[in-house]
TIDREN-821056 format. One record per atom (N, C-alpha, C): x, y, z; residue in one letter. Coordinates in steps of 0.05 Angstrom, whole numbers, plus 5000, padded with zeros to 4 digits. Each point is the difference from the previous one (the first is absolute). Layout:
<recs>
<rec east="X" north="Y" up="Z" pavex="a"/>
...
</recs>
This chain:
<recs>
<rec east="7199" north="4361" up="0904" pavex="x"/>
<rec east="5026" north="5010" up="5009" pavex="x"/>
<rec east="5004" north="4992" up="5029" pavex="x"/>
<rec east="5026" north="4999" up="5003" pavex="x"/>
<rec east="5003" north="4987" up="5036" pavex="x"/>
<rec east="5008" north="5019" up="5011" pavex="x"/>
<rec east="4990" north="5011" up="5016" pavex="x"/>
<rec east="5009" north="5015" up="5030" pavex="x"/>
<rec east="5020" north="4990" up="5021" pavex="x"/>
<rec east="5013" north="5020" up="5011" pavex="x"/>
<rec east="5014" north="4993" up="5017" pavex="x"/>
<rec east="5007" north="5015" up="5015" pavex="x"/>
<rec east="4988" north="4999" up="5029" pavex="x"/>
<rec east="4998" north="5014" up="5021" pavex="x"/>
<rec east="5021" north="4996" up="5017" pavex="x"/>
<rec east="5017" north="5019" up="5006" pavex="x"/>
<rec east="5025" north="5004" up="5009" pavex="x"/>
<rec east="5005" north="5033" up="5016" pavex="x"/>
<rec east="5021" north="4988" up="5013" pavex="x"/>
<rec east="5016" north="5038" up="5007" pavex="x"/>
<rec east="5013" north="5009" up="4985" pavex="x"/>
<rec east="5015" north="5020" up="4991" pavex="x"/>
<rec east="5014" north="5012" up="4981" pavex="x"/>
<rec east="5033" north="5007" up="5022" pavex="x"/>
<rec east="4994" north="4994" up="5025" pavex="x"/>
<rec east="5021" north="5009" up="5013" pavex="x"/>
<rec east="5010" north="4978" up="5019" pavex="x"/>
<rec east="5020" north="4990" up="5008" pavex="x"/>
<rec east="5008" north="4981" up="5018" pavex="x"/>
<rec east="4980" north="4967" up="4992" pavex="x"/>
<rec east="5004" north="4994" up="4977" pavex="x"/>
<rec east="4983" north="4974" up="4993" pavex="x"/>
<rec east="5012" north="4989" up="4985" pavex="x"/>
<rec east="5027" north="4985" up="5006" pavex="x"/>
<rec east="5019" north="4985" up="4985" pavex="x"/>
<rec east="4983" north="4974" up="4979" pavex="x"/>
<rec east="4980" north="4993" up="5006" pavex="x"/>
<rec east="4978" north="4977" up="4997" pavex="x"/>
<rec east="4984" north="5014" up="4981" pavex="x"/>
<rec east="4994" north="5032" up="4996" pavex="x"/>
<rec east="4989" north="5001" up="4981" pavex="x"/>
<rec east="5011" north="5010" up="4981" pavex="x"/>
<rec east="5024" north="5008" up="4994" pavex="x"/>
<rec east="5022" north="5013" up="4985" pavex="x"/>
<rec east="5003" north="4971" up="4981" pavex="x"/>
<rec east="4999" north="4984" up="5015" pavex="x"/>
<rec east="5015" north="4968" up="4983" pavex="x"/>
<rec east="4979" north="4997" up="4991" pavex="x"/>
<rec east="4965" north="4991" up="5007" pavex="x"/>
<rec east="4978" north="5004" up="4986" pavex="x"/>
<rec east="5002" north="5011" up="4973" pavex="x"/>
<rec east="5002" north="5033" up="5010" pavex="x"/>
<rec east="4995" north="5020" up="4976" pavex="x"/>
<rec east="5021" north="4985" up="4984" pavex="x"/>
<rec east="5029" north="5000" up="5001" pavex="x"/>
<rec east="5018" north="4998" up="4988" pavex="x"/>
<rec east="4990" north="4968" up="4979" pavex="x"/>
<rec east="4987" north="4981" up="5015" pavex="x"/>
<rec east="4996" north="4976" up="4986" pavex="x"/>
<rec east="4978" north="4997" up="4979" pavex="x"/>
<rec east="4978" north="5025" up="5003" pavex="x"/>
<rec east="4986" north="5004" up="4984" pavex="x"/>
<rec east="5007" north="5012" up="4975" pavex="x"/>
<rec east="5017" north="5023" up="5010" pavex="x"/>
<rec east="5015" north="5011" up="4965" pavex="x"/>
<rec east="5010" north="4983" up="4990" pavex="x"/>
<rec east="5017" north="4982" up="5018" pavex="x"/>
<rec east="5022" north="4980" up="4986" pavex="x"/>
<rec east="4981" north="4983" up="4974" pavex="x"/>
<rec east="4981" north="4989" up="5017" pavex="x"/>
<rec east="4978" north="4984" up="4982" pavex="x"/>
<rec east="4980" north="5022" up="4981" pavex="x"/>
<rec east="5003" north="5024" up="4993" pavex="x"/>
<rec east="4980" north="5016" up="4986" pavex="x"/>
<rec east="4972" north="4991" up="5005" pavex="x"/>
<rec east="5000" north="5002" up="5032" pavex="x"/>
<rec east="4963" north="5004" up="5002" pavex="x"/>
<rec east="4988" north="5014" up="5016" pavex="x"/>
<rec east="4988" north="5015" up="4989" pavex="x"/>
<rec east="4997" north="5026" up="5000" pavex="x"/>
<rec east="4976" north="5003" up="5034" pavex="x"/>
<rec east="5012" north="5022" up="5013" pavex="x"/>
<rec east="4985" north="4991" up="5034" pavex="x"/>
<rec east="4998" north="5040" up="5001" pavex="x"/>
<rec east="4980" north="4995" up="5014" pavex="x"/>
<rec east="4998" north="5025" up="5015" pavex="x"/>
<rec east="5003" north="5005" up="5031" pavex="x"/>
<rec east="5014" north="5012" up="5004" pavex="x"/>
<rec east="5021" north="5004" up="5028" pavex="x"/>
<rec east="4980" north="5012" up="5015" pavex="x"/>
<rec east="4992" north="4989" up="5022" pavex="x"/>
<rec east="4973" north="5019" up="5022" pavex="x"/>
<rec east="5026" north="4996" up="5028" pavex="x"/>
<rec east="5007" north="5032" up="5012" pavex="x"/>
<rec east="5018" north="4999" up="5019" pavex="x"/>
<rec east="4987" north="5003" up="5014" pavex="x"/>
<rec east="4995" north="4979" up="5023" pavex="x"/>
<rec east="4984" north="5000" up="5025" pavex="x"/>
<rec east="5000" north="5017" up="5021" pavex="x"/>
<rec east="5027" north="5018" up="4996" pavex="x"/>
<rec east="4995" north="5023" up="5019" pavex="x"/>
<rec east="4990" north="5021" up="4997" pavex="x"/>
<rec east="4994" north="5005" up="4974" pavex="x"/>
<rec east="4983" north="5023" up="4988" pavex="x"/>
<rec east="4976" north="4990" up="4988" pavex="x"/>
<rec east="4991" north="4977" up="4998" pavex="x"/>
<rec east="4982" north="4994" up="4994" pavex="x"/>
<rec east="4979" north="4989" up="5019" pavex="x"/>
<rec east="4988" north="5012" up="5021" pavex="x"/>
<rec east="4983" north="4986" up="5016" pavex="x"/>
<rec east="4982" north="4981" up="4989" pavex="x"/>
<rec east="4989" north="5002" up="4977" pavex="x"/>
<rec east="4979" north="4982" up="4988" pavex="x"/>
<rec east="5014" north="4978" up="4993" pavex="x"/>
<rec east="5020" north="4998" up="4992" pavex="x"/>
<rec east="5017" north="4977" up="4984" pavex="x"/>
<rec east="5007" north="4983" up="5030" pavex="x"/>
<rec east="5008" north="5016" up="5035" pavex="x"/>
<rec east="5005" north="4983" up="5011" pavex="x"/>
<rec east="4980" north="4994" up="5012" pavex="x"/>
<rec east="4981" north="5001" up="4995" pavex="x"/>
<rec east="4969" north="4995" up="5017" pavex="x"/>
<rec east="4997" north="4976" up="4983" pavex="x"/>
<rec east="4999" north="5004" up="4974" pavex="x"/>
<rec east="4999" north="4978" up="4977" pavex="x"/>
<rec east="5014" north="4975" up="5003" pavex="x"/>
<rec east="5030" north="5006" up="5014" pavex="x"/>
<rec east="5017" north="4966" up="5000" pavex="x"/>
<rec east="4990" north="4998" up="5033" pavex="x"/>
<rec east="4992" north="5014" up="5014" pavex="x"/>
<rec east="4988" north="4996" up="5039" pavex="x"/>
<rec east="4976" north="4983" up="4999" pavex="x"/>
<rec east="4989" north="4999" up="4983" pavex="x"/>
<rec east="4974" north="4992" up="4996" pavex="x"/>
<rec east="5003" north="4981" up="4991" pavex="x"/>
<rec east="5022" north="4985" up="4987" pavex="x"/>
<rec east="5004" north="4981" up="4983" pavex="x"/>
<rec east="5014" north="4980" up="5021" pavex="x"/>
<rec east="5005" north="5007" up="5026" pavex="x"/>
<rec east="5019" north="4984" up="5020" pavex="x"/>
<rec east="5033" north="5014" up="5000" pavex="x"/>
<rec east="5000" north="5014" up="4984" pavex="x"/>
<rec east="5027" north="5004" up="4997" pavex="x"/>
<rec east="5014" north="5017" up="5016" pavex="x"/>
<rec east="5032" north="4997" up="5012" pavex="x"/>
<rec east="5006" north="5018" up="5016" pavex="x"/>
<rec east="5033" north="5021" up="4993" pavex="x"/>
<rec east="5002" north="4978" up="4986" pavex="x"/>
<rec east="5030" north="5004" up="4981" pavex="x"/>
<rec east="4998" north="5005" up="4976" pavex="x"/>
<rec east="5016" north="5014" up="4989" pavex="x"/>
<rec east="5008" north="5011" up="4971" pavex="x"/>
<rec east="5028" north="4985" up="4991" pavex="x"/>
<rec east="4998" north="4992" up="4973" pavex="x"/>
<rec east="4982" north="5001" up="4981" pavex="x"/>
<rec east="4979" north="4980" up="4993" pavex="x"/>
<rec east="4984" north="5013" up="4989" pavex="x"/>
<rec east="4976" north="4985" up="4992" pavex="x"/>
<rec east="4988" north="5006" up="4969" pavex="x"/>
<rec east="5000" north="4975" up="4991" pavex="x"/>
<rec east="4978" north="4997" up="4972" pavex="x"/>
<rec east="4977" north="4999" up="4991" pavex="x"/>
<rec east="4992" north="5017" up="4988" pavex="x"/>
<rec east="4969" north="4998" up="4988" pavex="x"/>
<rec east="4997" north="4996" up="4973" pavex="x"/>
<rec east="4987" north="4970" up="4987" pavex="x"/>
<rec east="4988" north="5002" up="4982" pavex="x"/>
<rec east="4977" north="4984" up="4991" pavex="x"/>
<rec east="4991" north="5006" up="4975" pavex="x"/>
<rec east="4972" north="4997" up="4999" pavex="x"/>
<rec east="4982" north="4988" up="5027" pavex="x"/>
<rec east="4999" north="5012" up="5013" pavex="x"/>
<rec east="4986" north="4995" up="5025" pavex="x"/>
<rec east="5011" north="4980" up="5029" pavex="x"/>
<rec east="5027" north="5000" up="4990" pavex="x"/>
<rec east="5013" north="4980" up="5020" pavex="x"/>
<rec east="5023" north="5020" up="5012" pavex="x"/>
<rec east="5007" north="4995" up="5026" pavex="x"/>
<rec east="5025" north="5011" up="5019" pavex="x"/>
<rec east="5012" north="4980" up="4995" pavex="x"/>
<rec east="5027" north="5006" up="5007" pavex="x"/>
<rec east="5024" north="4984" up="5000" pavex="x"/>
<rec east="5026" north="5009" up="5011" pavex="x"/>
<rec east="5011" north="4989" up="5027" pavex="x"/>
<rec east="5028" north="5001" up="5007" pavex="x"/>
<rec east="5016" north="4994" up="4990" pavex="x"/>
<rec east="4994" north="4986" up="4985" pavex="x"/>
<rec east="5028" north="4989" up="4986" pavex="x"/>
<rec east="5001" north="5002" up="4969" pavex="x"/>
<rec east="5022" north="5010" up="4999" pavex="x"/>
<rec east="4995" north="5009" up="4966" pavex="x"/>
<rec east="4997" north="4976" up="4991" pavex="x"/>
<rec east="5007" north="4970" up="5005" pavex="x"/>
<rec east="5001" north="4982" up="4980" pavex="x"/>
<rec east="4975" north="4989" up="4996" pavex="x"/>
<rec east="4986" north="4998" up="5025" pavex="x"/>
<rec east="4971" north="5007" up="4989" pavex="x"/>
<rec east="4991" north="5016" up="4993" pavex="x"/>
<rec east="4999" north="5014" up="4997" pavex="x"/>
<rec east="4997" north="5024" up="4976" pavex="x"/>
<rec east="5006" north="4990" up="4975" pavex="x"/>
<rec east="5021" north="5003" up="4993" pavex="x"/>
<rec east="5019" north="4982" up="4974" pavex="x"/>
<rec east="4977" north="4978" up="4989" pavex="x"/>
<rec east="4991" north="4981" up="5016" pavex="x"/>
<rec east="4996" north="4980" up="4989" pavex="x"/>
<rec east="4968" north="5005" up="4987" pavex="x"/>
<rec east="4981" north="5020" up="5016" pavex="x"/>
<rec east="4974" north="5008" up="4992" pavex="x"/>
<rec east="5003" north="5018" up="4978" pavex="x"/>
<rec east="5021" north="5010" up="4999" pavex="x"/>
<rec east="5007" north="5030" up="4981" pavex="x"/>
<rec east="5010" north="4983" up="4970" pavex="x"/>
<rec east="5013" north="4979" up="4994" pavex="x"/>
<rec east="5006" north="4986" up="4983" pavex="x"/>
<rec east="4982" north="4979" up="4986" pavex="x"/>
<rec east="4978" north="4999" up="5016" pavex="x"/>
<rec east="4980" north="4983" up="4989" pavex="x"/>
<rec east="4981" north="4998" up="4984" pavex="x"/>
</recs>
């Protein structure tokens, strides 16, 4: 399943995310970085400083299209 670490408030970038994942029916679990300290320790550690961000099978990803292209394979 792909994760996707985001705000739930003022994150126009992850609204279009979320929104592009339903569009495509694939199925993500929403970790909101402001209530989630572990989830943002998790993308800090990874280099990351901006939201949103992708996790799957063991890979981060800024960009949904990479995402897309590991997730379709």
């Amino acid at each position: 399943m792909v994760k996707l670490f985001g705000k739930n408030t003022v994150c126009v970038n992850c609204e279009i995310a979320k929104n592009e994942l339903n569009r495509l029916n694939i199925p993500f679990e929403f970790i909101d970085v402001t209530e989630d300290k572990e989830g943002l320790k998790e993308i800090k550690e990874q280099g990351f400083r901006q939201v949103p961000v992708f996790y799957f099978e063991g890979d981060y990803f800024k960009d949904i299209n990479d995402l897309l292209e590991v997730y379709n394979n």
